[in-house]
N, C-alpha and C positions, 0 to 999 in steps of 0.2 A: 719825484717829478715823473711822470707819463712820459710812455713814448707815442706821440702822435703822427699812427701811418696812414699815408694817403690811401682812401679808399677806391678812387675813380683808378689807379694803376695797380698792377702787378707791384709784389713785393721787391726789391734790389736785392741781391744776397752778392758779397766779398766774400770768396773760399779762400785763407789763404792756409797753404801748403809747402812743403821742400822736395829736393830731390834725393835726401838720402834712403837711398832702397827706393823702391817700386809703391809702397803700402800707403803711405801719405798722399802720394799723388794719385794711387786708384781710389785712395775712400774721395777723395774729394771730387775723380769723375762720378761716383756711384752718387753724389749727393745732386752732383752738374744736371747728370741723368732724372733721378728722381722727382728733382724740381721741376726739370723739362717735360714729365711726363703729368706733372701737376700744373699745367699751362703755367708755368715761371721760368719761362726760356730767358728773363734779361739776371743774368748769372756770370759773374765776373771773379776768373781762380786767378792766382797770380803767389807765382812760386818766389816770396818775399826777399828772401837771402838771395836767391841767384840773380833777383833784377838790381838789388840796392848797393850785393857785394860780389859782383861776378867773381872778382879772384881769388876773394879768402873761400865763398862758396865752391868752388871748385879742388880748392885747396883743401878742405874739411871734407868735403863728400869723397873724395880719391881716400883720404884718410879712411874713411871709414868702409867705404871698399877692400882696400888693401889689410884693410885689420882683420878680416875675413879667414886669410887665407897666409899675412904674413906675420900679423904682432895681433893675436885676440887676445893673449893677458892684459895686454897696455889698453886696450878698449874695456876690458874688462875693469879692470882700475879704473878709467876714469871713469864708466858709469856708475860703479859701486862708491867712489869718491862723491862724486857728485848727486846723487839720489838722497842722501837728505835735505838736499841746501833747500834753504826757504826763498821765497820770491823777493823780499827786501835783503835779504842778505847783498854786499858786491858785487859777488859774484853774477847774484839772477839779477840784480839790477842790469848788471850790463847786456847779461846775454840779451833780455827783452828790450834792450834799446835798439837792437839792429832794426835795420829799415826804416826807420823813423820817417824821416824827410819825405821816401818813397810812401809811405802809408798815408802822411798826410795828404799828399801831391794826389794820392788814389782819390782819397775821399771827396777832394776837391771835385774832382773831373768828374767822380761814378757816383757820388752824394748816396752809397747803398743805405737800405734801411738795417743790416743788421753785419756781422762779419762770424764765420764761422772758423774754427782753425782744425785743421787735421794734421797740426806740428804746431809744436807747444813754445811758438815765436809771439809773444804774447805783450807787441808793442802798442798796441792798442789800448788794451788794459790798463798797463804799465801807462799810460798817459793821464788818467780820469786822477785830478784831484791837482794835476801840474801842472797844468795845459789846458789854456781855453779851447775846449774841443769839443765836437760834440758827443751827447752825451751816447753813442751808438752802442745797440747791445751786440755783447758779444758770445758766444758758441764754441765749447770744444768738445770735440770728437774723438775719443781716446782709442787708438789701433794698433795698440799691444795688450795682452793680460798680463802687465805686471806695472804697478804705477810707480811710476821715476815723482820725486818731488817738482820737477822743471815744470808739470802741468798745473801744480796748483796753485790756484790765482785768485785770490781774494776778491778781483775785478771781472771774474768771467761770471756773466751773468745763470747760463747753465753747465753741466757737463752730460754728455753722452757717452756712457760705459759698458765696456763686455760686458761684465757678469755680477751677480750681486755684490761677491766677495769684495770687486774694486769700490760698487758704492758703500759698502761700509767701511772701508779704509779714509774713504772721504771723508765720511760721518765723524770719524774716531777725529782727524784732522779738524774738525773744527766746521766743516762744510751745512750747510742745512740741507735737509732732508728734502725739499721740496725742490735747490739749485741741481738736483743729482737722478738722471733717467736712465735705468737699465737700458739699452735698445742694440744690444751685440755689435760689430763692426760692419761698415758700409760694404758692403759689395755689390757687383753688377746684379740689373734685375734677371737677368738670368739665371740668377741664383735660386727664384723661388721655384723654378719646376725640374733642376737637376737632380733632385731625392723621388721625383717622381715621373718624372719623364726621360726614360734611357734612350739613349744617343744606339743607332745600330752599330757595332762592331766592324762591320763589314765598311762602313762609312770610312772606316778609315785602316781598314787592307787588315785586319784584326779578322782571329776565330772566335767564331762567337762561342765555341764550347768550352775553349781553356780559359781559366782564371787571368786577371791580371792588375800587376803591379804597374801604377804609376809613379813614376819618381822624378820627383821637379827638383834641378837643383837650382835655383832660385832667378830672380831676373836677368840678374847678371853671368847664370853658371859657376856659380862659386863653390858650392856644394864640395868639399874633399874626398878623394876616391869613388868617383863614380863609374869610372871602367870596373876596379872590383867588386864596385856592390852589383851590377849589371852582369857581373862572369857570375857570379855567384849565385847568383837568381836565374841565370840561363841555363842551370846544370840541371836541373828539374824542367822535365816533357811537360808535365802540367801547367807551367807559369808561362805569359810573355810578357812583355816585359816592355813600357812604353817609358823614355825617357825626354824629358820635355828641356830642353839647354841654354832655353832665354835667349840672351842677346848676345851671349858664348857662341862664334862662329868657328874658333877653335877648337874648343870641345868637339861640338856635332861632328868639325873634320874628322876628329883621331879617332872617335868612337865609330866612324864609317869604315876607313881607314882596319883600326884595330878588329873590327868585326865583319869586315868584308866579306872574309873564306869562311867565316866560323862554323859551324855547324847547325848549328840554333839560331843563324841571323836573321830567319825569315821569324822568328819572334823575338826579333830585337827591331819596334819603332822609333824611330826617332824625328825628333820636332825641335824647332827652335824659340820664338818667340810665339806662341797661342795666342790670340786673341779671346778663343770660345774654348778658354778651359774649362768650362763647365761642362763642355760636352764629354771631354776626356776623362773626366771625374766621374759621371754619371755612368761611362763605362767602367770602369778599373774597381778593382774587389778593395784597395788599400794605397794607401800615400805614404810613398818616401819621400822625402823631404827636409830643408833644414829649415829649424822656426819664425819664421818672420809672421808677425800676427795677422794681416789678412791672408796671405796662404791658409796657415790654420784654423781662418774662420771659414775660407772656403770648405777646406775640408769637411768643419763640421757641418755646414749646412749643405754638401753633397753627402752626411753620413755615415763617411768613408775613417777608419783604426789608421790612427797614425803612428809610423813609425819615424821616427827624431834621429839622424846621425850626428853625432858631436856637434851638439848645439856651444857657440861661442858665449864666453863669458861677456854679460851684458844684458840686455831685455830677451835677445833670444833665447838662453839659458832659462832666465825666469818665464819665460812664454811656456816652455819645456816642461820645468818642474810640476808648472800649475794645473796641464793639460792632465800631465801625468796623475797627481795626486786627484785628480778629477777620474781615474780610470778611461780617460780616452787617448792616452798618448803614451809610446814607450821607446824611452830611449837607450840608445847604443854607442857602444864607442868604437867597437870594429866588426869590420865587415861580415868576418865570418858569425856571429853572434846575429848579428842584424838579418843577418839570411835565415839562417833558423829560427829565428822570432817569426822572421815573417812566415814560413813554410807551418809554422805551429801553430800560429791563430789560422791562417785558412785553411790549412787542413782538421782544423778542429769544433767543430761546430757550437759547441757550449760558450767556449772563449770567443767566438767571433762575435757571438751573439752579445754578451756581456759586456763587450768595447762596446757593440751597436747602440747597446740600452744605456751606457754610461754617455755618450755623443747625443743620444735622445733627450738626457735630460738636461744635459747643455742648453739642446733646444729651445728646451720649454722655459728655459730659465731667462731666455732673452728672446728679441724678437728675427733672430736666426738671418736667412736672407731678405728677412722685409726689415730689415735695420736700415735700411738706407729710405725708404718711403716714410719709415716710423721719424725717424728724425725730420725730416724736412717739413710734416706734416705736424708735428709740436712746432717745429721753428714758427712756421708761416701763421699758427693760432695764435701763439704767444706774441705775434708783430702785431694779428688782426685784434688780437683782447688790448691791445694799447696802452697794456703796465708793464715795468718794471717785471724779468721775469724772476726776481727774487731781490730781499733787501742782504746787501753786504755784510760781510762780516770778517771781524782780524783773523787771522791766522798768524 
């Protein structure tokens, strides 16, 4: 059966999203953005879990904060438990039941033409064959490199992935070849001119002659031991040293605080929550950081060798290993090790160069920072061609 989109209006696009981590909710701005810039400003996100189950969602997302920093085996575990389950399995039956009532209650009101997901809540789906419903195509956007089984859905019409590697894990699954689009991970359009258009140093109380380290410990400042990695990098004239703290107001205190008299504080910047991290990237010679998949995709499409501290067991780990075995990423487990990694690729020119050219082919292998226009721009053809964008198949 055809999908027949009105031609006299703009397309409807339903983003739905979560709030665990920062990633899910920015690819779904980068798509919000995208659309908008593709005159498809009537775009409707809606963070599924938190409106249908304010309190278990609040309850599971502190979870998974707190695992961070106080229980990452036990998150570890249950990823690596859970990553083969299948979508008919109990288990995935139930997860994709959440929000039901609300999804339907949306459709009603917002009657979108298609639904995309940038979190793999895949109630929608899960309805076609149960439920007289309509038959609405649906969209996911995959924003880790490492595929958990929870995304794969017999009922999503396409998927949107990093890198080749993840579309051929699909392929081995069962997926056809045609439901399945390289197109890297969504990020701001600001992404497409930070590998070519440097931000001035001075813009932001920085020397422009000495090198520098950015190190993001993630939205929330979660990051473990970043006072040490920050003393240790500030022992060396050559480096300063930008740290960026999220939504950590604590942090940014102690690190004020603890570096106040310091000697080297006038290269120690600190920031908290960025908006225009791109510009900060386009500055800094290398990323410290712990793995959360759009961080790292920004990375790669700012071009910038990543260095990885104790990535936790779960998708960050595998985000980790994958970047690594790619030669664009290298991980560490203490500080002082992490320091002399970093002092050794930038003072070393051959290696610098070698990360560059391994992150280059990344590049070329997806559609880098124009992943977020590349997607919206398949979505919106695949509405306007008015078929089905792929026939189903079991898994």
């Amino acid at each position: 059966m055809p999908y027949f989109i009105n031609q006299t209006r703009q397309s409807k696009l339903l983003i739905v999203y979560a709030s665990y981590g920062q990633g899910h909710y920015q690819a779904a701005c980068a798509l919000r953005d995208a659309l908008k810039e593709r005159g498809n400003a009537n775009t409707v996100m809606v963070d599924l879990m938190a409106e249908s189950h304010p309190l278990l969602n609040e309850v599971t997302r502190q979870f998974y904060l707190k695992s961070y920093t106080h229980m990452p085996q036990v998150y570890g575990w249950v990823y690596d438990w859970t990553k083969p389950m299948k979508h008919d399995s109990l288990f995935g039956q139930w997860l994709h039941s959440f929000g039901r009532q609300k999804l339907q209650k949306l459709i009603r009101q917002e009657q979108p033409d298609a639904v995309i997901h940038t979190f793999p809540l895949f109630t929608l789906p899960s309805m076609r064959g149960k439920q007289r419903v309509q038959p609405i195509p649906s969209f996911a956007v995959l924003t880790d490199f490492d595929l958990h089984r929870r995304w794969v859905h017999p009922s999503v019409d396409r998927y949107y992935v990093p890198t080749p590697d993840m579309r051929l894990e699909l392929q081995q699954l069962g997926m056809a070849p045609s439901r399945i689009k390289v197109s890297g991970i969504p990020l701001k359009p600001q992404f497409h001119l930070s590998s070519s258009v440097k931000t001035c140093p001075s813009r932001y109380g920085m020397h422009p002659g000495k090198l520098v380290a950015l190190v993001m410990a993630g939205a929330q400042g979660v990051m473990p031991n970043v006072q040490d990695i920050c003393a240790g990098l500030l022992r060396h004239e050559s480096l300063q040293v930008v740290l960026v703290c999220g939504r950590n107001d604590a942090l940014r205190s102690a690190m004020k605080q603890k570096f106040g008299d310091h000697p080297a504080s006038h290269r120690l910047h600190l920031f908290g929550f960025v908006e225009q991290i791109h510009e900060l990237m386009s500055i800094a010679d290398c990323l410290i950081t712990k793995p959360g998949g759009l961080t790292l995709a920004e990375g790669i499409a700012a071009g910038l060798p990543l260095f990885l501290y104790r990535p936790v067991p779960g998708q960050e780990k595998q985000n980790a290993l994958y970047l690594e075995s790619k030669g664009a990423a290298f991980i560490y487990r203490d500080t002082a090790s992490l320091t002399a990694g970093v002092l050794s690729m930038l003072g070393n020119p051959l290696r610098l160069e070698a990360a560059r050219s391994s992150i280059r082919a990344l590049q070329a292998n997806t559609q880098s920072a124009a992943a977020a226009k590349y997607i919206v721009d398949d979505v919106l053809f695949s509405l306007r061609l008015g078929n089905k964008a792929s026939m189903y198949v079991h898994l």
